[in-house]
C-alpha positions as CSV (number, residue, x, y, z in Angstrom):
1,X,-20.2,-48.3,24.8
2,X,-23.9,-47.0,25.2
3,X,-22.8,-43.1,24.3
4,X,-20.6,-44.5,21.7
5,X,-23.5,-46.8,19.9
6,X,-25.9,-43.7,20.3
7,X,-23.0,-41.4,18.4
8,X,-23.3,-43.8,15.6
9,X,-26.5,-43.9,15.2
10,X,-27.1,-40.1,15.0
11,X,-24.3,-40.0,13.0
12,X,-26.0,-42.5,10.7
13,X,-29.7,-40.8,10.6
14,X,-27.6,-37.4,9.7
15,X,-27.0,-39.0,6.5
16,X,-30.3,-41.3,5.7
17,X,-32.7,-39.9,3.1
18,X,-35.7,-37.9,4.5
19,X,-39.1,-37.5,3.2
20,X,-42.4,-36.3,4.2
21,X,-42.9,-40.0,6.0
22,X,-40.1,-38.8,8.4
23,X,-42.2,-36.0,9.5
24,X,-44.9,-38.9,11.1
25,X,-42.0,-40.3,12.8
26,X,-39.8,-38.1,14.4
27,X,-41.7,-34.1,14.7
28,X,-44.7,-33.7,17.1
29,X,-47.7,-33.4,15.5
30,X,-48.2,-30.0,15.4
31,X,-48.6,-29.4,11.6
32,X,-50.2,-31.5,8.7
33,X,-47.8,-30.9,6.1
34,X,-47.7,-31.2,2.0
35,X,-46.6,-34.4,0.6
36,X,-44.7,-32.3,-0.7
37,X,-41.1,-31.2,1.0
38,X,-39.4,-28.3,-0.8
39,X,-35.8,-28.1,-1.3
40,X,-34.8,-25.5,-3.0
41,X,-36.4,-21.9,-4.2
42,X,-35.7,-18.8,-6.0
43,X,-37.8,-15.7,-6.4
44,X,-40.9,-16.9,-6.7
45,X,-40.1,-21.0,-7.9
46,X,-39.8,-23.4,-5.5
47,X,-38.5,-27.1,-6.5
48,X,-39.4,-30.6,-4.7
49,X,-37.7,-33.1,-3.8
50,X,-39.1,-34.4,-7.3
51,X,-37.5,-31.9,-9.4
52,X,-41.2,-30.4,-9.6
53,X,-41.3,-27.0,-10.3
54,X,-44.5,-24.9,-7.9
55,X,-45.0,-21.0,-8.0
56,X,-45.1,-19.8,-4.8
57,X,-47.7,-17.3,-3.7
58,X,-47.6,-17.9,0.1
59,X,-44.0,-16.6,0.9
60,X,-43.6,-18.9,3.9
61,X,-46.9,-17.0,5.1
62,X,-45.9,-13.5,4.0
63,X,-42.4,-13.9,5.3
64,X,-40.2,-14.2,2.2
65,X,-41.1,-11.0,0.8
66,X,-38.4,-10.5,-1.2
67,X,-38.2,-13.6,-2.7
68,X,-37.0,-16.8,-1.9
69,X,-33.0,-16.2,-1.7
70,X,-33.0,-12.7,-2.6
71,X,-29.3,-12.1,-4.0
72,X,-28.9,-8.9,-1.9
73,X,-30.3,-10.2,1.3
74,X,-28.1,-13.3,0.7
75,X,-24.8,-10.9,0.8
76,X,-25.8,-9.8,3.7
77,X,-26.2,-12.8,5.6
78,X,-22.7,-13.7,4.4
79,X,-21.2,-10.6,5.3
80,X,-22.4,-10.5,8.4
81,X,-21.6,-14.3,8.9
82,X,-17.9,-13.9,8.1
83,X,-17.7,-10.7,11.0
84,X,-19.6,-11.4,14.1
85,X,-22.8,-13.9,15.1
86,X,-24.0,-13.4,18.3
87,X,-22.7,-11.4,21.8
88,X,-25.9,-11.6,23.8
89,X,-27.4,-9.1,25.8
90,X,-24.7,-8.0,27.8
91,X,-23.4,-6.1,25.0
92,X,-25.2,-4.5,21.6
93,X,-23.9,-4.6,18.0
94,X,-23.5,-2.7,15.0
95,X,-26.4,-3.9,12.8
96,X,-28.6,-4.2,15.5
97,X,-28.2,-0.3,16.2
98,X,-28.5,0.8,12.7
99,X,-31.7,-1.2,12.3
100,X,-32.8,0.1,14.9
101,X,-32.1,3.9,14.0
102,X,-33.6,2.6,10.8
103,X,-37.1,1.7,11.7
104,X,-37.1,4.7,14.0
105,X,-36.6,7.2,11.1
106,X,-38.8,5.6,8.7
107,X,-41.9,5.1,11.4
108,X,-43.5,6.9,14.5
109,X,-41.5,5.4,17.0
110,X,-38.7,6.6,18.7
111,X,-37.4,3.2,20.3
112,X,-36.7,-0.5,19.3
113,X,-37.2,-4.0,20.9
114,X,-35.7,-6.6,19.3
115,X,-36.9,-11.0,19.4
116,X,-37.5,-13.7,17.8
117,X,-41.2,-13.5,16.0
118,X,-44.2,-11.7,15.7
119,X,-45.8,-13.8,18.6
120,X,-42.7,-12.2,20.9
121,X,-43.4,-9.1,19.5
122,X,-46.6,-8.8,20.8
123,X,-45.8,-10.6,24.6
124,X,-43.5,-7.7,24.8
125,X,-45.9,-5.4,23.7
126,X,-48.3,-6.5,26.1
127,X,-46.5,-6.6,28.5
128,X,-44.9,-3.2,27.8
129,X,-48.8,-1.7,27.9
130,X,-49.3,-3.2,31.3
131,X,-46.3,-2.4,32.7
132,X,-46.7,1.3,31.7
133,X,-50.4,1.2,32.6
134,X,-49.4,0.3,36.5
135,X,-46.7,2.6,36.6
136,X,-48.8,5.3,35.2
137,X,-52.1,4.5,36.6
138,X,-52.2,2.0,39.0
139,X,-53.1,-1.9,39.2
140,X,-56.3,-1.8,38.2
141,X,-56.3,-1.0,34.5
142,X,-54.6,-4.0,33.3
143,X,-57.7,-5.2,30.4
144,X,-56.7,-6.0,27.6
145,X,-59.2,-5.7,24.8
146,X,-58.2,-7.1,21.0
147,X,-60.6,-8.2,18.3
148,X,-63.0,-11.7,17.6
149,X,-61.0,-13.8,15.1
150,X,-57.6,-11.8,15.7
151,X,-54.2,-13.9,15.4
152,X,-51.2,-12.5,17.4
153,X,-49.4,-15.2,18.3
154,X,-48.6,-18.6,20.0
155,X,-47.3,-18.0,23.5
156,X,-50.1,-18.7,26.2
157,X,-50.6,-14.8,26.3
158,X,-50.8,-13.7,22.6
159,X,-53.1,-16.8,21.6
160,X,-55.7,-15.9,24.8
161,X,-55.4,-12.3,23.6
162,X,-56.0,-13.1,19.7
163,X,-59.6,-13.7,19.4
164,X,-60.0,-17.9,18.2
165,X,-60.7,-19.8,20.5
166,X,-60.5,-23.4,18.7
167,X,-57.0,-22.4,19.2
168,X,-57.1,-21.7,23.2
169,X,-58.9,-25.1,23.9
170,X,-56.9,-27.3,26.4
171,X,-54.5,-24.5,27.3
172,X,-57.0,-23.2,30.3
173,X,-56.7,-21.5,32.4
174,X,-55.9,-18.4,30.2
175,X,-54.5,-15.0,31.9
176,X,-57.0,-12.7,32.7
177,X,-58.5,-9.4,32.2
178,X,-59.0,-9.9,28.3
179,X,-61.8,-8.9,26.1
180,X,-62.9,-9.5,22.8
181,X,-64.6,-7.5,20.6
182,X,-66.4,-7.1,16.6
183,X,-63.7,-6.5,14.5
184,X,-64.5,-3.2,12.6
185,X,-67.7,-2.7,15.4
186,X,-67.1,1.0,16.7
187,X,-69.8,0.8,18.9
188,X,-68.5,-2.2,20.6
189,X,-65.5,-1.0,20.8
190,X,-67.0,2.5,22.8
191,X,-68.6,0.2,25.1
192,X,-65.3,-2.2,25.4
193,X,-62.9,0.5,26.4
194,X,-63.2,2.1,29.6
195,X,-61.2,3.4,32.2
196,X,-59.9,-0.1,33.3
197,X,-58.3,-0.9,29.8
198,X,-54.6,-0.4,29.4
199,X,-54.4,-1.5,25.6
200,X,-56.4,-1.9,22.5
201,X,-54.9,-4.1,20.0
202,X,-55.7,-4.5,16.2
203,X,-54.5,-6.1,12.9
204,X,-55.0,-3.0,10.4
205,X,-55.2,-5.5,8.2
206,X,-56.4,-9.2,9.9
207,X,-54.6,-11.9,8.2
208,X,-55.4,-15.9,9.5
209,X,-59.2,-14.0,10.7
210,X,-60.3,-14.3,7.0
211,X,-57.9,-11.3,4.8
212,X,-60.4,-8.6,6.3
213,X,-59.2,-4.7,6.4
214,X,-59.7,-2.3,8.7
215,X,-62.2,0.5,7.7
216,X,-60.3,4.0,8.4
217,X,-63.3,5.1,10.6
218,X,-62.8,1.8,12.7
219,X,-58.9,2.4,13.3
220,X,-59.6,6.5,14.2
221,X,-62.4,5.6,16.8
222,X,-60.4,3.2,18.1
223,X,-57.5,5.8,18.7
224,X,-60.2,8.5,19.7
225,X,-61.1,6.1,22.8
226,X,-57.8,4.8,23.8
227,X,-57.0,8.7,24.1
228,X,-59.9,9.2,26.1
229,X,-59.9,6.4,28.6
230,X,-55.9,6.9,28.7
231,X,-55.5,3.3,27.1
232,X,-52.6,2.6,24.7
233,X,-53.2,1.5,21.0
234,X,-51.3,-1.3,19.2
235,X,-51.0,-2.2,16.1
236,X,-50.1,-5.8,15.2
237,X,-48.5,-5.6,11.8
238,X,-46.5,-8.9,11.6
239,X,-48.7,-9.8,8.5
240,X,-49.9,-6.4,6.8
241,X,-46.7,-4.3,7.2
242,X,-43.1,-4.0,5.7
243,X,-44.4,-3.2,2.3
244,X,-47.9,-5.8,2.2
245,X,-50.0,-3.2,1.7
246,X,-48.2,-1.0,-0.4
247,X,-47.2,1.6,2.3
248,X,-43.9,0.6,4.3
249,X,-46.4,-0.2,7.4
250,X,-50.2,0.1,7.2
251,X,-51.1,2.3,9.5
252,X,-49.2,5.2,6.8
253,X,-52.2,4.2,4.8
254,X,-54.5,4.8,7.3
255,X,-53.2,8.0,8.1
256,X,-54.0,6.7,12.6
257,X,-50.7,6.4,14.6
258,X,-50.1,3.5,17.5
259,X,-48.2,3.9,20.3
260,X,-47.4,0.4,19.9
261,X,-46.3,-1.5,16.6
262,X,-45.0,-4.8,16.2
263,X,-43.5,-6.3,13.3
264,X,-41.7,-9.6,12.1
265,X,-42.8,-12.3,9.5
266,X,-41.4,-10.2,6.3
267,X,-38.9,-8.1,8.4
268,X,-36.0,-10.7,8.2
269,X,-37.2,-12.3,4.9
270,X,-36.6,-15.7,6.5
271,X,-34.2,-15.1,9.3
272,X,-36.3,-15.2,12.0
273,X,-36.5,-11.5,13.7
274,X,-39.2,-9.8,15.1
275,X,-39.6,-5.5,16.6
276,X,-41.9,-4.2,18.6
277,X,-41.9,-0.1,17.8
278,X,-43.2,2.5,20.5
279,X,-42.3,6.2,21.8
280,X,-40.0,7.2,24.1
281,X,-42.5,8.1,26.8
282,X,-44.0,4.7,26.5
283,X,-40.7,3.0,26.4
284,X,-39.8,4.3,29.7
285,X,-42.1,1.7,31.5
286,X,-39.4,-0.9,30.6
287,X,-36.3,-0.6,32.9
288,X,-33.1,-2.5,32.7
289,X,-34.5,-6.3,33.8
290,X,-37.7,-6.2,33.0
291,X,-38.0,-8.1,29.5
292,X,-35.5,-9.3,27.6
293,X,-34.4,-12.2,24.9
294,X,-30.9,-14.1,24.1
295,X,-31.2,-14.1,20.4
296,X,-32.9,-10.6,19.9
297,X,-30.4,-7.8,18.2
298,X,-28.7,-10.6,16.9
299,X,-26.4,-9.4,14.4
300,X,-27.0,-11.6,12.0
301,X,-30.4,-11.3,12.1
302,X,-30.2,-7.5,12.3
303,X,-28.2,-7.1,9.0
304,X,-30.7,-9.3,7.1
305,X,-33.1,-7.1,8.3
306,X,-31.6,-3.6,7.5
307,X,-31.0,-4.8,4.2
308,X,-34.7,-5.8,3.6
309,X,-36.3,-2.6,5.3
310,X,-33.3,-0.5,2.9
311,X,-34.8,-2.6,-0.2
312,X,-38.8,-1.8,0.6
313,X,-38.5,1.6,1.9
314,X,-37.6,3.0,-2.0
315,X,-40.6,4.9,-3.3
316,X,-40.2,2.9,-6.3
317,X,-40.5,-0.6,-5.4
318,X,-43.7,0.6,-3.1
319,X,-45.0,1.9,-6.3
320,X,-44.5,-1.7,-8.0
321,X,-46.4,-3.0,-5.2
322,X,-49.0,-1.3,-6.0
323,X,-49.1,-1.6,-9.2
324,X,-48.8,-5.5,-8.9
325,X,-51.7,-5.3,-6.4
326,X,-53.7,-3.9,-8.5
327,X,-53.2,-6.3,-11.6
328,X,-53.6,-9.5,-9.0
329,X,-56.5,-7.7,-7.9
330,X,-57.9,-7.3,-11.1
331,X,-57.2,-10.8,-12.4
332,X,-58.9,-12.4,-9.5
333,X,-61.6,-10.5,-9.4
334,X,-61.5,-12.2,-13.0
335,X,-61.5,-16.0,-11.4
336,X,-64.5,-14.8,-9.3
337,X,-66.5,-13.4,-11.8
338,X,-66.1,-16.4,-14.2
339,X,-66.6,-19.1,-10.9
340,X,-69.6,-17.3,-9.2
341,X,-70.8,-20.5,-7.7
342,X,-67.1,-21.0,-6.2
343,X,-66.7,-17.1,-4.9
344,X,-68.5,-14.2,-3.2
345,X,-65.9,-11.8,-3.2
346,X,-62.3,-10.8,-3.5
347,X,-60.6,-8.4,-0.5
348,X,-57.7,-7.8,1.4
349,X,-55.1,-4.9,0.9
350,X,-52.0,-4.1,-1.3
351,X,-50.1,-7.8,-2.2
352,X,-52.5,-9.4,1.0
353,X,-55.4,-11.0,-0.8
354,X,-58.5,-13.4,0.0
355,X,-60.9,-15.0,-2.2
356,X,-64.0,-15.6,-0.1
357,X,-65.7,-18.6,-0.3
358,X,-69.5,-18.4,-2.0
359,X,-72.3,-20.3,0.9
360,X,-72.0,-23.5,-1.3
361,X,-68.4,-23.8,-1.4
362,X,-67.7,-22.6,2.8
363,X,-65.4,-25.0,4.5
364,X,-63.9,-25.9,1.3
365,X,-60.7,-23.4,1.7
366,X,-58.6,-26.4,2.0
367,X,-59.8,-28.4,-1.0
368,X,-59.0,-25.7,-3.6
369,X,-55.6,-25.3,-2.2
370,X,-55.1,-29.0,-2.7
371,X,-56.0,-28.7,-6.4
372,X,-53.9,-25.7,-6.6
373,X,-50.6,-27.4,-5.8
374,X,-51.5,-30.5,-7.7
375,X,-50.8,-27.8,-10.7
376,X,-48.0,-26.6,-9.5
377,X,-49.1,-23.3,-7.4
378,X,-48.7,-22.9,-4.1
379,X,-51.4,-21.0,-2.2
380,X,-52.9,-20.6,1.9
381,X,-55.9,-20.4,3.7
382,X,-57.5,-18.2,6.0
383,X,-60.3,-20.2,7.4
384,X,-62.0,-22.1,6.2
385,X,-64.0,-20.0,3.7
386,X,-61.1,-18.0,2.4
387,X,-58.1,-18.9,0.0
388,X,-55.5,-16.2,0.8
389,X,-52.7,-14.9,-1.5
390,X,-49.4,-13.6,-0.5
391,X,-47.1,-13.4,-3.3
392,X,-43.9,-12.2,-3.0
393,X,-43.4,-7.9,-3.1
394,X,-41.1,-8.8,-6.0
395,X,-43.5,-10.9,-8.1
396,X,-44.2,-9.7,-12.0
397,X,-47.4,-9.6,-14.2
398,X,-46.1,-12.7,-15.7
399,X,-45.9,-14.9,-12.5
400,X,-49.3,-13.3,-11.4
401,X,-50.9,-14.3,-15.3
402,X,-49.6,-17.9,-14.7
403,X,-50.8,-18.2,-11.0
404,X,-54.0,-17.3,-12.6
405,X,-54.3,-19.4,-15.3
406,X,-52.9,-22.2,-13.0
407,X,-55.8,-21.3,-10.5
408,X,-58.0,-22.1,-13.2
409,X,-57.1,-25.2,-14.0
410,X,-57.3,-26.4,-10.2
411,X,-61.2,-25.2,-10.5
412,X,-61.9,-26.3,-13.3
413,X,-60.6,-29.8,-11.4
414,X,-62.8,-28.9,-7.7
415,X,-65.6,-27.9,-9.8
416,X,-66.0,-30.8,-11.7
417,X,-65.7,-33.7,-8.7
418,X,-68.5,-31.8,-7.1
């Protein structure tokens, strides 16, 4: 009678209304949501459960690069949905192996690895970089050195490796033989990478550390010294690459190779999927049994995802994202100008934008996000001193002019309460 009474109830709460009170109630508290729950989207609208109409110009935090359900990408996902869903790793698949053939004709690499996310991504990466350091070296070069403010991830690993540590507290003690350095500091780095390092890791582009690019001499030093002290470089490029900056992955920008590339976030455009990228010789380190996932290569997740890297990798819609860069840039550089007392400074790269907070206005990221989606436009933060913007790849000078002129209208709103 007890299993029967619990049947019924979940059966009932499948069909009670939800709202953002639900999220207090039954979710552990690891977010702080909107009021707001979205319910349906398209492009670059979103709708409430209000009927409210909000631009979006966070794509699920540069995930849904392609728009919110992208017609193509949404074929896909039903084609592959009607054929086969999931074999595990006992066996491969189709998609997965002409993703993967893909990626490796479009980038450096020469092999795949397929997961879940960008914070898998990077565990198998650094893992991979150990595992090929011991093999290769020995034991003793096993440090790992990545950059002050750097994100990659959520696992215990990936979070002691990025470089924040309000998000490390009360997770202690952390794994070992990880250093953090200046991000864009060559001289630290020099001094950082020695002959007991087995990786260097770097956003080209660092995304939830404040929008803050890479300089090119930064990125070459950095692949100078791994050369030297026989140390592999890795480029984490779950936020900056698949189009974000204009190139297909940032490093083409940069014109300095990895050995290492991970990717996810706007790979599947929603369907979660995350790669990690590398050369044969690296590869290698990684035998049969010595990493592996139950979802990754899923098919379904694979033919969302050759459909998306097929759609970015055109030399014209890498042009359009340039070109809309460069009029978002422009227009915010605008909102600066005309708020001086608000901004310091507009920078990122390509569609991967952050207006930096002026010395009155730090910590107050948060507040002017508020205000924007009390007018309808959705927007992040980076910090606490930066309001970041990741519009869809797809989005037009129109959407851009009215996220503007919507941005406005939430300072005029901040500015005045002050």
């Amino acid at each position: 009678m007890h299993s029967i009474q619990r049947f019924d109830d979940a059966a009932v709460a499948a069909q009670e209304a939800v709202g953002r009170q639900t999220f207090d109630q039954v979710m552990v508290p690891t977010y702080a949501p909107s009021a707001m729950v979205p319910v349906r989207a398209s492009g670059l609208d979103l709708w409430d459960q209000a009927g409210r109409q909000y631009l979006d110009f966070t794509a699920g935090i540069g995930v849904t690069s392609l728009g919110h359900a992208n017609p193509a990408v949404v074929a896909a996902l039903r084609a592959q949905a009607d054929t086969l869903w999931h074999v595990g790793n006992g066996f491969t698949n189709e998609p997965v192996l002409r993703l993967a053939k893909a990626l490796t004709a479009a980038t450096f690499a020469e092999r795949a690895f397929f997961c879940n996310s960008g914070a898998e991504a990077n565990e198998a990466a650094f893992k991979l970089a150990r595992k090929y350091a011991h093999g290769k070296f020995g034991p003793h070069k096993s440090r790992i050195v990545s950059c002050v403010n750097s994100f990659h991830g959520r696992t215990l690993f990936t979070v002691s490796v990025g470089g924040q540590p309000k998000y490390t507290e009360g997770f202690e003690p952390l794994p070992p033989d990880l250093h953090h350095i200046p991000f864009n500091d060559i001289d630290a780095a020099r001094a950082a990478i020695t002959d007991d390092v087995c990786a260097v890791v770097v956003e080209p582009v660092q995304g939830e550390g404040g929008v803050l690019p890479a300089s090119v001499e930064y990125l070459r030093a950095l692949r100078e010294f791994c050369d030297a002290k026989g140390a592999l470089l890795i480029f984490d490029e779950v936020q900056c690459g698949m189009g974000r900056t204009g190139k297909l992955f940032a490093y083409m920008g940069y014109g300095v190779t990895p050995d290492i590339l991970t990717s996810a976030k706007a790979l599947g455009n929603g369907y979660p999927i995350g790669a990690m990228l590398t050369t044969e010789a690296v590869a290698a380190a990684f035998t049969v049994g010595a990493h592996g996932t139950t979802y990754g290569g899923n098919p379904l997740a694979a033919a969302v995802a050759l459909k998306v890297l097929d759609t970015i990798n055109a030399p014209a819609f890498l042009a359009r994202v340039g070109a809309a860069a460069s009029y978002l840039k422009d227009k915010l550089d605008g909102v600066a100008q005309e708020y001086p007392q608000v901004f310091a400074t507009v920078r990122g790269s390509g569609l991967m934008l952050g207006m930096v907070l002026s010395e009155g206005w730090r910590g107050k990221a948060k507040e002017i996000t508020k205000a924007a989606e009390a007018e309808g436009l959705m927007l992040l933060i980076a910090g606490p001193d930066v309001v970041r913007l990741l519009p869809a790849l797809v989005v037009t000078d129109v959407q851009i002019d009215e996220a503007v002129a919507r941005l406005r209208r939430a300072l005029d709103t901040v500015v005045a309460a002050q």
